[in-house]
N, CA, C and O atoms as a GROMACS GRO file, in nm:
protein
  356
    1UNK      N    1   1.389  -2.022  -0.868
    1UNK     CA    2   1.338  -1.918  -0.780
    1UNK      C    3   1.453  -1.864  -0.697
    1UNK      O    4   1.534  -1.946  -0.652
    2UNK      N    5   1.470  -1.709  -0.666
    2UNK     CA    6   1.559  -1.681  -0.613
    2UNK      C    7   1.534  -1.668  -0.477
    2UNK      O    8   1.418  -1.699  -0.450
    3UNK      N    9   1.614  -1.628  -0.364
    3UNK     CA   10   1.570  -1.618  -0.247
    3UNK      C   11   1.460  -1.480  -0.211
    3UNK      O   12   1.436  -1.373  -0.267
    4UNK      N   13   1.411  -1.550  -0.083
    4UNK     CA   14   1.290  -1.464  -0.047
    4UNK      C   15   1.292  -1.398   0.005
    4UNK      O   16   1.354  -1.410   0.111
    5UNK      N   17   1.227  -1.278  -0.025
    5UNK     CA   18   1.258  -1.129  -0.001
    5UNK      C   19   1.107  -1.013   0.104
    5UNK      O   20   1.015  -0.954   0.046
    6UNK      N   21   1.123  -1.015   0.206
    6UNK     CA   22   0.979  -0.940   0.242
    6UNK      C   23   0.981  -0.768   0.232
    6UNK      O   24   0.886  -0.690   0.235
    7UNK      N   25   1.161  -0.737   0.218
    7UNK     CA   26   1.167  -0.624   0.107
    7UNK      C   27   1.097  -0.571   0.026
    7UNK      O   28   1.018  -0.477   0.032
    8UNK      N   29   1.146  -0.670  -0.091
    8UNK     CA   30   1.054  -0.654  -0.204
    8UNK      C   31   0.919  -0.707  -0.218
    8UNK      O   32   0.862  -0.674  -0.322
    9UNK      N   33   0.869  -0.767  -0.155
    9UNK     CA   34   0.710  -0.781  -0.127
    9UNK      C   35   0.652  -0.644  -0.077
    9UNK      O   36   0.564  -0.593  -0.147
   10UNK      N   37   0.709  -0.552   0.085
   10UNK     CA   38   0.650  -0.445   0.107
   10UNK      C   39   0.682  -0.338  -0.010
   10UNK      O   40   0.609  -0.241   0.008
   11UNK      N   41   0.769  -0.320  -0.127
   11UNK     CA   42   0.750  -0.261  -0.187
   11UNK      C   43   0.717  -0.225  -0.314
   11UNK      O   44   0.710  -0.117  -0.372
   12UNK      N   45   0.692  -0.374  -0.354
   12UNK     CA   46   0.575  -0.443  -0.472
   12UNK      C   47   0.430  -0.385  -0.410
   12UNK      O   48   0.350  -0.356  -0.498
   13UNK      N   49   0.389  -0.366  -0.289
   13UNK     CA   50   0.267  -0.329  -0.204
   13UNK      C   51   0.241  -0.219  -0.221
   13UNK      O   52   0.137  -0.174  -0.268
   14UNK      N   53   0.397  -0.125  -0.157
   14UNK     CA   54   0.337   0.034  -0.180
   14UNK      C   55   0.378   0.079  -0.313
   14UNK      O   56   0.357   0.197  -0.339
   15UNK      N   57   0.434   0.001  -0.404
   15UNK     CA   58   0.400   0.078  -0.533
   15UNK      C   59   0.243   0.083  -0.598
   15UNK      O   60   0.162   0.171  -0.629
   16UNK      N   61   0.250  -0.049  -0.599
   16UNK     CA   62   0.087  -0.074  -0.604
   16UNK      C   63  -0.022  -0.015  -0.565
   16UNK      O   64  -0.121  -0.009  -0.638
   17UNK      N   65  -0.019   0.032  -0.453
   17UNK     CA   66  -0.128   0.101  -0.345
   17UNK      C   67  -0.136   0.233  -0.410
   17UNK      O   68  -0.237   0.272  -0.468
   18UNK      N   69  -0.006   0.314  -0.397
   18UNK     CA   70  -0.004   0.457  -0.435
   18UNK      C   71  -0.046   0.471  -0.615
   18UNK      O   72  -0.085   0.576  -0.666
   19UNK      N   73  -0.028   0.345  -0.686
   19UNK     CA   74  -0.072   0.391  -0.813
   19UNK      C   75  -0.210   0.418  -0.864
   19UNK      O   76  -0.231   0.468  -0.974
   20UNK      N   77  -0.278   0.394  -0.804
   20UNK     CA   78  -0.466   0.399  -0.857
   20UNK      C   79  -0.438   0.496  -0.784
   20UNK      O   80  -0.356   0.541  -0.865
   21UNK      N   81  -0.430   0.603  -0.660
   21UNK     CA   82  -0.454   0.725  -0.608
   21UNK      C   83  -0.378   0.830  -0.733
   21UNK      O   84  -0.439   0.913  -0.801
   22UNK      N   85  -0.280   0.811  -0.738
   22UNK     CA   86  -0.128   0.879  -0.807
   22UNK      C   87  -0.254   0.926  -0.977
   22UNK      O   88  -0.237   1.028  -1.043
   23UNK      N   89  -0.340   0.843  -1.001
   23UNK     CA   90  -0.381   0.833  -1.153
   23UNK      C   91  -0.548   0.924  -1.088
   23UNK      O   92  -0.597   0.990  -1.180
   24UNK      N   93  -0.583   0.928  -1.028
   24UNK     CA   94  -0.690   1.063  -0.992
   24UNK      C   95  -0.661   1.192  -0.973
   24UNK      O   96  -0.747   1.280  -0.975
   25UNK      N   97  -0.506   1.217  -0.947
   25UNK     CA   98  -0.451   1.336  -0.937
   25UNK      C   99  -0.436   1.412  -1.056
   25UNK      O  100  -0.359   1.371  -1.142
   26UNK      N  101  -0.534   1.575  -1.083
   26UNK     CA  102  -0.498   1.653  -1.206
   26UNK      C  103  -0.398   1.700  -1.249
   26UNK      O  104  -0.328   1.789  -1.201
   27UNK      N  105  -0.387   1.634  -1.354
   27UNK     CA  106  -0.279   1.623  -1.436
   27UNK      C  107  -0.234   1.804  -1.462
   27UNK      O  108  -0.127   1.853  -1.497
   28UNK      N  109  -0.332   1.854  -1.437
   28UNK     CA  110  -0.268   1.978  -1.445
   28UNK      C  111  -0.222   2.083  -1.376
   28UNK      O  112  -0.178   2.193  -1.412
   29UNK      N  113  -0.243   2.016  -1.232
   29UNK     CA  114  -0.114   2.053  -1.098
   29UNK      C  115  -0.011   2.077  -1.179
   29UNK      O  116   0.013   2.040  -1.294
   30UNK      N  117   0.053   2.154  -1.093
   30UNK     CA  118   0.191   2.151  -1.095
   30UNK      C  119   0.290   2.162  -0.936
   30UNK      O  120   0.300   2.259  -0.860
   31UNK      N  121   0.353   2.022  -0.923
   31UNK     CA  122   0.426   2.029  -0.818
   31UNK      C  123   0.482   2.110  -0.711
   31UNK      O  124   0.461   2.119  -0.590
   32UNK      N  125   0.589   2.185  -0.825
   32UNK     CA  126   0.673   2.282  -0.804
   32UNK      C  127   0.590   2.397  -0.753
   32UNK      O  128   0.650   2.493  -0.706
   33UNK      N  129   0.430   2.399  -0.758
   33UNK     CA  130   0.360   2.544  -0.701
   33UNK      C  131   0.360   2.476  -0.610
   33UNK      O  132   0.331   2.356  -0.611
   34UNK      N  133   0.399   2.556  -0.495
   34UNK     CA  134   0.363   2.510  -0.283
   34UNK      C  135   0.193   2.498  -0.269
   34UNK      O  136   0.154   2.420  -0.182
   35UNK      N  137   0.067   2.584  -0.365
   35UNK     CA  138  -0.046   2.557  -0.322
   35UNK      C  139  -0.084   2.390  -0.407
   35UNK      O  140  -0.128   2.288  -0.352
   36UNK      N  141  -0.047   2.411  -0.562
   36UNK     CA  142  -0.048   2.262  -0.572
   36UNK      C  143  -0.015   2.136  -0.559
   36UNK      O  144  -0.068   2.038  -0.613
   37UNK      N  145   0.088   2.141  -0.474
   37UNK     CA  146   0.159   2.061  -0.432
   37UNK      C  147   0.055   1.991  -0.274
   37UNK      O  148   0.007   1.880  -0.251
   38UNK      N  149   0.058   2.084  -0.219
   38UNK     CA  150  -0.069   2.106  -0.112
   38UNK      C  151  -0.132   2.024  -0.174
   38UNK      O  152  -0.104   1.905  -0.161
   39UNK      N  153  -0.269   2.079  -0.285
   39UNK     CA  154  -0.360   1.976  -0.322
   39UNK      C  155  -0.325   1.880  -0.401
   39UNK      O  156  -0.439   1.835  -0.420
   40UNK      N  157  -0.269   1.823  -0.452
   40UNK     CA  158  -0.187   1.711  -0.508
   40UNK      C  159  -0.206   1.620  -0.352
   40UNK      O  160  -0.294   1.536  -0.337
   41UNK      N  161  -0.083   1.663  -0.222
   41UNK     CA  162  -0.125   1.557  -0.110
   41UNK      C  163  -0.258   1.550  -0.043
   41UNK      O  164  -0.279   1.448   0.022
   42UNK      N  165  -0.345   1.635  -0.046
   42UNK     CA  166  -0.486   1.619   0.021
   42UNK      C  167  -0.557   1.521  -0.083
   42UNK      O  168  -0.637   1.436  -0.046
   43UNK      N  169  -0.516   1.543  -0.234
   43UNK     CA  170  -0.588   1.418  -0.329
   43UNK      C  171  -0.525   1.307  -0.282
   43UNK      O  172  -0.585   1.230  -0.206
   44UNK      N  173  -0.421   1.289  -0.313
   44UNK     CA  174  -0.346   1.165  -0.279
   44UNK      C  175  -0.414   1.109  -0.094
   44UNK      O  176  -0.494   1.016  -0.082
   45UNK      N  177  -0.378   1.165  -0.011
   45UNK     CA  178  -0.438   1.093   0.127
   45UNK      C  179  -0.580   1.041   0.083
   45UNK      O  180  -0.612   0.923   0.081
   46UNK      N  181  -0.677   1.172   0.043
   46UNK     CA  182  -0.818   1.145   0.047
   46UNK      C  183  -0.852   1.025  -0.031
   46UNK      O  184  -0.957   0.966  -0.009
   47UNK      N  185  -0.756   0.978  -0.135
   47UNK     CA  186  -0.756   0.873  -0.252
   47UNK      C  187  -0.732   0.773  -0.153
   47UNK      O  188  -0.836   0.706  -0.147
   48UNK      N  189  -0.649   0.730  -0.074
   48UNK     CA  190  -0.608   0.670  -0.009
   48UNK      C  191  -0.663   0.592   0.100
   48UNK      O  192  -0.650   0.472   0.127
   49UNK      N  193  -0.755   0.724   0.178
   49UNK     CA  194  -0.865   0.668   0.292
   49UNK      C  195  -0.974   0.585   0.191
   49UNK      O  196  -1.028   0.489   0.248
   50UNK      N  197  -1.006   0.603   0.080
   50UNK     CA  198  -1.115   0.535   0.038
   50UNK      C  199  -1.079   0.445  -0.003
   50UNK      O  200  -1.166   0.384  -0.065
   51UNK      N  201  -0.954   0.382   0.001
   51UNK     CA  202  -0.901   0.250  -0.113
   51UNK      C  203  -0.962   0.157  -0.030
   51UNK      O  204  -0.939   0.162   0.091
   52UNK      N  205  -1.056   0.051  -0.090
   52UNK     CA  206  -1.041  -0.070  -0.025
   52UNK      C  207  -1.037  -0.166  -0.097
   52UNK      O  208  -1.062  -0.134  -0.213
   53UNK      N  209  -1.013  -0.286  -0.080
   53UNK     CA  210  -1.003  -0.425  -0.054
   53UNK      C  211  -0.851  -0.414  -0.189
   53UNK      O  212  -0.837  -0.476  -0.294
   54UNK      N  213  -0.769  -0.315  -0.128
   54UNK     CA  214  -0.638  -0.325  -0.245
   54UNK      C  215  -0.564  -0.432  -0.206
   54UNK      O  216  -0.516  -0.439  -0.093
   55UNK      N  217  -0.542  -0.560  -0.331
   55UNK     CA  218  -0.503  -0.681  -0.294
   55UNK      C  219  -0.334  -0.653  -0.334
   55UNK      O  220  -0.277  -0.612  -0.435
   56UNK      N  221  -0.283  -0.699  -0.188
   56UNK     CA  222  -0.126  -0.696  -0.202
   56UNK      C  223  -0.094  -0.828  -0.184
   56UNK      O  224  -0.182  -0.906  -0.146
   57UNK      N  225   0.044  -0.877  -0.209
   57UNK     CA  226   0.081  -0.981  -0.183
   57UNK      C  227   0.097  -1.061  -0.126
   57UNK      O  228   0.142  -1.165  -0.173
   58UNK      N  229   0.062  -1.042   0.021
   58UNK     CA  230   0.012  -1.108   0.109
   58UNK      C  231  -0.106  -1.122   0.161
   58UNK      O  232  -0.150  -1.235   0.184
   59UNK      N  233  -0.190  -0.989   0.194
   59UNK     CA  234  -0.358  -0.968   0.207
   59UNK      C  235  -0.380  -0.826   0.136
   59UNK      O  236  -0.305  -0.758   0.066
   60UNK      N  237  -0.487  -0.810   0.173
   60UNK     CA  238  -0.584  -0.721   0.138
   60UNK      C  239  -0.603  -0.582   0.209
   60UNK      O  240  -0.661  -0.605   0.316
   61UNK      N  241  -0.583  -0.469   0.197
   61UNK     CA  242  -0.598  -0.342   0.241
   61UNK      C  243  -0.681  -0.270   0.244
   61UNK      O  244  -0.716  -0.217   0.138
   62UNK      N  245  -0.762  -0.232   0.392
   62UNK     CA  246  -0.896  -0.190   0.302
   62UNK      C  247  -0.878   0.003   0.438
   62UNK      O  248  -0.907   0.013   0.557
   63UNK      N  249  -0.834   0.087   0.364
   63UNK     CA  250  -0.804   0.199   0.492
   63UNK      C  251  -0.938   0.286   0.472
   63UNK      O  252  -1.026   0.294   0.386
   64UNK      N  253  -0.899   0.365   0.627
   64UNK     CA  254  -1.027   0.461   0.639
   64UNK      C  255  -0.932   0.577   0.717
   64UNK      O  256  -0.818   0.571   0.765
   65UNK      N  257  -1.007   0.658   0.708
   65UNK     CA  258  -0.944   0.824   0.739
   65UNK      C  259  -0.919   0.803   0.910
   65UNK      O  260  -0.855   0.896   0.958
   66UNK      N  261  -0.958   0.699   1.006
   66UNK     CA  262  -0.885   0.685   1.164
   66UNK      C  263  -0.780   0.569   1.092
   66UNK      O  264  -0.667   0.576   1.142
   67UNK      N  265  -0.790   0.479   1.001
   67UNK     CA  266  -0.727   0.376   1.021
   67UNK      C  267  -0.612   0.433   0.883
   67UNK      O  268  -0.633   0.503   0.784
   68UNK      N  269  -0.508   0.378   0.926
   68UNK     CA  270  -0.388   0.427   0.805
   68UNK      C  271  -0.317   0.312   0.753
   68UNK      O  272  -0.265   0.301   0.642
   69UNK      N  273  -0.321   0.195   0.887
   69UNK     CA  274  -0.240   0.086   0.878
   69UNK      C  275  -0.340  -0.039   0.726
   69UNK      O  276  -0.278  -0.101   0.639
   70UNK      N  277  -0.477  -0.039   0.740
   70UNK     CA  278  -0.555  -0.079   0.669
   70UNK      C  279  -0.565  -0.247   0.656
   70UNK      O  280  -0.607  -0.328   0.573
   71UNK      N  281  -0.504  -0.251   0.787
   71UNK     CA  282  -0.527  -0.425   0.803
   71UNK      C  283  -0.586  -0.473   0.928
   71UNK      O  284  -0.576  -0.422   1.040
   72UNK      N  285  -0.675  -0.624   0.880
   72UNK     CA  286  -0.792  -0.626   1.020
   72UNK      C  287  -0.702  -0.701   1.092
   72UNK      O  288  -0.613  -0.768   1.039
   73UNK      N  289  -0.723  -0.694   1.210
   73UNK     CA  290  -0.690  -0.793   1.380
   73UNK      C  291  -0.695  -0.963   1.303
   73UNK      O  292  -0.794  -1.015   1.252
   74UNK      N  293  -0.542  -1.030   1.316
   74UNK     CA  294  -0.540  -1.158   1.250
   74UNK      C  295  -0.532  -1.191   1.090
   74UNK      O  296  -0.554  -1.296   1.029
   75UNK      N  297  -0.497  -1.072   1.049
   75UNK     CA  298  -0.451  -1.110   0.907
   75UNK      C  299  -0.333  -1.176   0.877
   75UNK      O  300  -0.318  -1.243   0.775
   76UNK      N  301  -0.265  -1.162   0.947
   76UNK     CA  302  -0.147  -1.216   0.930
   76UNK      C  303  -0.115  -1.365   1.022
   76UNK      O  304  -0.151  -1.375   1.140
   77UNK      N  305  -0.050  -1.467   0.954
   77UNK     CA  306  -0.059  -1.576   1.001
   77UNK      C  307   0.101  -1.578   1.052
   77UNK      O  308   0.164  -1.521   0.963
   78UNK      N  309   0.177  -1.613   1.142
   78UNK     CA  310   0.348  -1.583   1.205
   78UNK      C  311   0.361  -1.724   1.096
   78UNK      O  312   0.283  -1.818   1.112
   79UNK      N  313   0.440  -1.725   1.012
   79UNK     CA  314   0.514  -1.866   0.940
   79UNK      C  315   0.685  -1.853   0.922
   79UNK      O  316   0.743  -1.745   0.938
   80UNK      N  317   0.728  -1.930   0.900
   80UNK     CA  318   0.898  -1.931   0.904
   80UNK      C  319   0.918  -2.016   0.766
   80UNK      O  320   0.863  -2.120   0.731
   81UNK      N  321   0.995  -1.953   0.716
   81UNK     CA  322   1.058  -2.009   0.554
   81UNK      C  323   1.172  -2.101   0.633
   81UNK      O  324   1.244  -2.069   0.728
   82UNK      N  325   1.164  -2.213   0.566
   82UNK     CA  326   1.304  -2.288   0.676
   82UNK      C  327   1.315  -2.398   0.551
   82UNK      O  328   1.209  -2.449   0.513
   83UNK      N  329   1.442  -2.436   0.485
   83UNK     CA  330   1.488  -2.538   0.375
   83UNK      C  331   1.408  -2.516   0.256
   83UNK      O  332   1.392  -2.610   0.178
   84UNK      N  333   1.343  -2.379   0.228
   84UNK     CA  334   1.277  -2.356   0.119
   84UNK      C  335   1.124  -2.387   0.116
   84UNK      O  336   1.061  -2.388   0.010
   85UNK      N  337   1.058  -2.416   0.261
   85UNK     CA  338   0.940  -2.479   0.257
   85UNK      C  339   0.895  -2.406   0.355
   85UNK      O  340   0.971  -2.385   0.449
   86UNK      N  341   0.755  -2.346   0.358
   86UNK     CA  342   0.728  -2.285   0.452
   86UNK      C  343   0.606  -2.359   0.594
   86UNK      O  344   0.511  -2.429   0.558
   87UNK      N  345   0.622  -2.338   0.700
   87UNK     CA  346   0.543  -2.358   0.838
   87UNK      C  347   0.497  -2.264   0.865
   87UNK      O  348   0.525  -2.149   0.828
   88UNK      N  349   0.394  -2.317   0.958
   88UNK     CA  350   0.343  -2.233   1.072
   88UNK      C  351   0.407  -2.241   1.190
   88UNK      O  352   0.419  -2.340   1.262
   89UNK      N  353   0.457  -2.100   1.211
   89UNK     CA  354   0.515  -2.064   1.330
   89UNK      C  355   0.400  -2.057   1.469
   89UNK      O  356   0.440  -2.026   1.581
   0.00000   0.00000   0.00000
């Protein structure tokens, strides 16, 4: 195992997240037009507020159109990687 990375964990996350929205978007946009491009990001957000319980590598994401961050109060536990073994901080 190589060393541990929370890098590449947050971005194992948002690749993940953005791909099930990214795959509802019509394929027959086109970017390069400024109005489709427009609706391309209103699909993509609106895809986005409805995602829930998207399991990332550490927890679970569940967003809504006030909430963006998509994580509840205490999901996260403080721990410290220390000699390859992890604690609770």
């Amino acid at each position: 195992m190589g060393p541990i990375s929370l890098y590449a964990d947050h971005s194992w996350n948002q690749v993940n997240m953005i791909a099930k929205p990214l795959e509802k978007v019509d394929t027959k946009l086109d970017p390069a037009k400024e109005k489709d491009l427009e609706k391309i990001g209103v699909d993509l957000r609106n895809s986005l507020e409805k995602l829930k319980g998207a399991v990332a590598q550490n927890v679970v994401f569940d967003f809504l159109e006030t909430d963006y961050i998509g994580l509840a109060n205490g999901c996260y536990v403080p721990v410290v990687v220390q000699n390859g073994t992890w604690r609770l901080d």
